[in-house]
C-alpha positions as CSV (number, residue, x, y, z in Angstrom):
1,X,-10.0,-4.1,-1.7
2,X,-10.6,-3.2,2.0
3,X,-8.0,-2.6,4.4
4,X,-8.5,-5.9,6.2
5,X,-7.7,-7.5,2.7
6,X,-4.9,-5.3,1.8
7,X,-3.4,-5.9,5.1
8,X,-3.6,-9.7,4.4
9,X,-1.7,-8.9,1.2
10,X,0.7,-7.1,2.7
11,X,1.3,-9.5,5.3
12,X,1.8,-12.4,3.0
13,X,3.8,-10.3,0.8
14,X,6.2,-9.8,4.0
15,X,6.8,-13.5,4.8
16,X,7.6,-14.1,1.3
17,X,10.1,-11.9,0.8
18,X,11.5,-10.6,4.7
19,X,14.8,-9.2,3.0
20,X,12.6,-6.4,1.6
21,X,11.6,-3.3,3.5
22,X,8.2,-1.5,4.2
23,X,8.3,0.4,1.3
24,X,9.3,-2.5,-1.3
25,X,6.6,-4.6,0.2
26,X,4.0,-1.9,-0.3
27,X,4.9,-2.0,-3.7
28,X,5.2,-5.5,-4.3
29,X,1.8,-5.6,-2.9
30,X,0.6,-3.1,-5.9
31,X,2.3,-5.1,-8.7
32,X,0.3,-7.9,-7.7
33,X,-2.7,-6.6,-6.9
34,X,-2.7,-5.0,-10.8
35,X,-3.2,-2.3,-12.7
36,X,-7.2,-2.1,-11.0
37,X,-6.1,-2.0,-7.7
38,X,-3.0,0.4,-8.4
39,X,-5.9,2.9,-9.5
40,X,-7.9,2.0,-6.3
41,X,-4.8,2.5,-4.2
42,X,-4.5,5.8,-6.0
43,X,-7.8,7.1,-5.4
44,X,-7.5,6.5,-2.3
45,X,-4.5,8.2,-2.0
46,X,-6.0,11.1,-3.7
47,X,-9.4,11.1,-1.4
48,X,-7.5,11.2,1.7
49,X,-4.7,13.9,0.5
50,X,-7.0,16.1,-2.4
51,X,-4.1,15.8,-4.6
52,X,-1.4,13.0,-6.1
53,X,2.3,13.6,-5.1
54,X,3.1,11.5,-7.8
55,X,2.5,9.2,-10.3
56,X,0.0,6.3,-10.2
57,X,2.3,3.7,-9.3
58,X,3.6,6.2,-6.5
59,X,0.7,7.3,-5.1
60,X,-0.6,3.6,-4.6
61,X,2.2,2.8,-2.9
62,X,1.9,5.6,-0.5
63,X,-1.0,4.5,0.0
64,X,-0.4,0.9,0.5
65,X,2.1,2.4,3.3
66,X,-0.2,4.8,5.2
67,X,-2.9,2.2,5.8
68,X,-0.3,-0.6,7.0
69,X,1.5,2.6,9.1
70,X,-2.0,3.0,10.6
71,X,-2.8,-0.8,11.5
72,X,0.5,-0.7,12.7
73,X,-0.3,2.0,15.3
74,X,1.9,4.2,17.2
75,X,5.0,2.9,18.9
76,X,6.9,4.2,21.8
């Protein structure tokens, strides 16, 4: 999944559920993505880092989070 799609995901993931915060978005977004994706997600998080501060799940999420922190930009 690129980031473009993931931040579609995320997005639509958001305007279902607005009550939610970042971080139980972000992993809304990896339950329903599925177990592929979560190991993706993970990789990815492992690439960018050179280790997993977690488990699986956790680490997908993280990086679920960093790439919608990122699109997101900085703010003043």
């Amino acid at each position: 999944m690129t980031d473009d799609q993931l931040v579609v995901e995320f997005a639509l993931a958001r305007l279902d559920n607005p009550d939610l915060d970042i971080e139980e978005v972000a992993a809304l977004v990896v339950r329903r993505a599925g177990p592929d994706a979560m190991l993706e997600f993970a990789s990815n998080a492992l690439a960018s880092r050179d280790e997993l501060r977690g488990p699986v799940f956790a680490s997908a999420v993280e990086h679920v989070m960093r790439v919608m922190l990122t699109v997101r930009g900085e703010r003043d």
